[in-house]
C-alpha positions as CSV (number, residue, x, y, z in Angstrom):
1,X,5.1,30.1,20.5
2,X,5.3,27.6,23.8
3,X,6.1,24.1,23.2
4,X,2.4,23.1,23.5
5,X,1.7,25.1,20.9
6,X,4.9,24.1,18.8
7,X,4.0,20.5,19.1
8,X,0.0,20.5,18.8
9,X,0.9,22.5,15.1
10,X,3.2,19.7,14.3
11,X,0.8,17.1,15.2
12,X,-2.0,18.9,13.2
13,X,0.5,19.3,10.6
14,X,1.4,15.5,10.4
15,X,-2.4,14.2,10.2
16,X,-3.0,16.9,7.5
17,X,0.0,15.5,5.9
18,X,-1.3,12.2,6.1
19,X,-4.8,12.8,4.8
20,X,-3.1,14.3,1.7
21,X,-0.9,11.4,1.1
22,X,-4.0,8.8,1.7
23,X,-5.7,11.3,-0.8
24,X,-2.8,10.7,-3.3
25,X,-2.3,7.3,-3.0
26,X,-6.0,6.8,-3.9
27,X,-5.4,9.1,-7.0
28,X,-2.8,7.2,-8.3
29,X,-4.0,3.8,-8.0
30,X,-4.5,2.9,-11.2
31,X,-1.4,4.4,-12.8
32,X,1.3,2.0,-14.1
33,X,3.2,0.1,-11.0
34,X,6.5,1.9,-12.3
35,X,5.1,5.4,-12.7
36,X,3.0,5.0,-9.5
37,X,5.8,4.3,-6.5
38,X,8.0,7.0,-7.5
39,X,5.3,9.6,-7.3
40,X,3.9,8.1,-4.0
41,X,7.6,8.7,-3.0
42,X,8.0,12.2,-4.3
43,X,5.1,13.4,-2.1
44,X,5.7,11.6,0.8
45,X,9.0,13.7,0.5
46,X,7.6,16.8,-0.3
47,X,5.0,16.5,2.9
48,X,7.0,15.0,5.3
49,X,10.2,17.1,4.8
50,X,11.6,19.3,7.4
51,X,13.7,22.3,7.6
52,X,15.2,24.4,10.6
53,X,13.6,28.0,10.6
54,X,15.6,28.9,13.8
55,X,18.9,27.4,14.2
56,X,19.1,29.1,18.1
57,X,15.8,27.4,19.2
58,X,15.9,24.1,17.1
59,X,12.3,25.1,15.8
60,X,11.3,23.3,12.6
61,X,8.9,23.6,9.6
62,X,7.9,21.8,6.6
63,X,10.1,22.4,4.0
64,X,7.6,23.2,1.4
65,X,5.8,25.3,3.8
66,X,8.6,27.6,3.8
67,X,10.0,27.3,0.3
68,X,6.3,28.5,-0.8
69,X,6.1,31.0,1.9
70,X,9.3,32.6,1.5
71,X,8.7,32.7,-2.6
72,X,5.2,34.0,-2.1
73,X,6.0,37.2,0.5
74,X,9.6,37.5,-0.5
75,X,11.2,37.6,3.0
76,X,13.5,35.3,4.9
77,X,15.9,33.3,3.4
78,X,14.8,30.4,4.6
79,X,14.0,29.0,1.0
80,X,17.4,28.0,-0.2
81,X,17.7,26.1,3.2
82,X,14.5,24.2,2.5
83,X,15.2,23.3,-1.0
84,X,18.3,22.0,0.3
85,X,17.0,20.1,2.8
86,X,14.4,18.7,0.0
87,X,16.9,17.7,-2.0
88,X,18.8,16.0,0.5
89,X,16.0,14.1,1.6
90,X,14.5,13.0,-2.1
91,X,17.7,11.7,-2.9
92,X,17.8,9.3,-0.1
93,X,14.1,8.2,-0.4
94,X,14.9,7.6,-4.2
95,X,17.9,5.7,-3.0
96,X,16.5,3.5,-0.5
97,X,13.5,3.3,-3.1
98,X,16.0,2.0,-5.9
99,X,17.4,-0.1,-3.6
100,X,14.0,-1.3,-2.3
101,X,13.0,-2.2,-6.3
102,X,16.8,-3.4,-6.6
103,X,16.1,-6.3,-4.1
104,X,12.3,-6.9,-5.1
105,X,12.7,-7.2,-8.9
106,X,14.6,-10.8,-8.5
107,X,12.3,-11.5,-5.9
108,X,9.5,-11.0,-8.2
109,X,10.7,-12.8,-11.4
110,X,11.4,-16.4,-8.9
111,X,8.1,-16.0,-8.0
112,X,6.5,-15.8,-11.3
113,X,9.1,-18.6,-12.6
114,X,7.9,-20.5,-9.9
115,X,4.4,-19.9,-10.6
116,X,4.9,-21.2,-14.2
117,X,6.1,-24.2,-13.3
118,X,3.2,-25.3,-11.1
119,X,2.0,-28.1,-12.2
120,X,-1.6,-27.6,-14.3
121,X,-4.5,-29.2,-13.6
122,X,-5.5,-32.9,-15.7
123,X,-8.4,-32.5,-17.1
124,X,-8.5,-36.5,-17.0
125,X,-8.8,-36.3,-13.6
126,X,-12.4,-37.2,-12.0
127,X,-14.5,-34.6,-10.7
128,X,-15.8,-34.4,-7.4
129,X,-19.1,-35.4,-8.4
130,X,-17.7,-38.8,-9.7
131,X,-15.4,-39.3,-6.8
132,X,-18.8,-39.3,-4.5
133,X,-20.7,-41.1,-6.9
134,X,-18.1,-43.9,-6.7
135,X,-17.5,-43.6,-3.0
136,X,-21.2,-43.7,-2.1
137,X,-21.7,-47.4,-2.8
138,X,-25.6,-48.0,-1.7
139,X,-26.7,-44.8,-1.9
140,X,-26.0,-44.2,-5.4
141,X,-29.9,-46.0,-5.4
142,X,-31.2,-43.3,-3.5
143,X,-34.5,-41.0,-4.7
144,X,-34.3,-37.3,-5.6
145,X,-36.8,-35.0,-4.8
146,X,-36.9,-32.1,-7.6
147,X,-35.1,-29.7,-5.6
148,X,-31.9,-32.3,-5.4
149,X,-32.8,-33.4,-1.6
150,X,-31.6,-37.0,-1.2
151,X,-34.6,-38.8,1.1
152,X,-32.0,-39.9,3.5
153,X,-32.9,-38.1,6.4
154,X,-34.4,-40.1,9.6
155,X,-36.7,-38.3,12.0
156,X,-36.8,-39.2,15.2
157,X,-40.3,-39.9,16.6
158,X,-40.8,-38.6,20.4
């Protein structure tokens, strides 16, 4: 395989990748906030994962790509490698993810604390309606026509 070749596989790889994830993310949409991100995390891991096959050209694959591979024909032993490597990587995007909800979760209950305290609406205040009607001073007088149109409007005569 040229590096043409190595790197259009990669890139059809990656938008593949990314059509399954968009795919997922839409699946689990409704699923409860705290149930949902971790499982958006777990496949983002598990699709974007890679692993070395040859160590003498640097050549990579997807991990899960060769864990399934190498369990489904029984050759190499490649699949120890790419577990590894999707362990490796998991742990850190569940760290960084931890550390992500670690920082939001204060975040979040300032907000709604501060969102509570907002002061409410008075229902004593006046309305719109009344403001203008208060406002409007000599045109309160004015006629309605049945669709609401006030006859206000002056057209000009050429």
């Amino acid at each position: 395989m040229i590096e043409s070749d190595y790197l259009l596989a990669w890139a059809a790889y990656a938008i593949a990748a990314l059509g399954c994830l968009l795919v997922w993310l839409r699946l689990t949409n409704w699923m409860w906030r705290y149930l949902r991100e971790p499982l958006r995390v777990l496949v983002a891991v598990l699709l974007f994962t890679p692993t070395i096959v040859d160590p003498a050209k640097e050549l990579f694959a997807p991990a899960i790509a060769i864990t399934a591979l190498d369990m489904l024909f029984k050759v190499g032993n490649n699949a120890w490698r790419a577990v590894a490597d999707l362990a490796m990587y998991g742990m850190i995007a569940f760290a960084l993810y931890l550390l992500f909800v670690a920082i939001r979760w204060p975040l979040e209950r300032w907000w709604k604390d501060r969102q509570s305290q907002a002061p409410e609406a008075d229902d004593d205040a006046p309305t719109l309606r009344e403001m203008m009607q208060r406002d409007s001073g000599d045109f309160a007088e004015a006629s309605y026509e049945p669709r609401g149109d006030r006859h206000l409007r002056v057209e000009p005569r050429l």
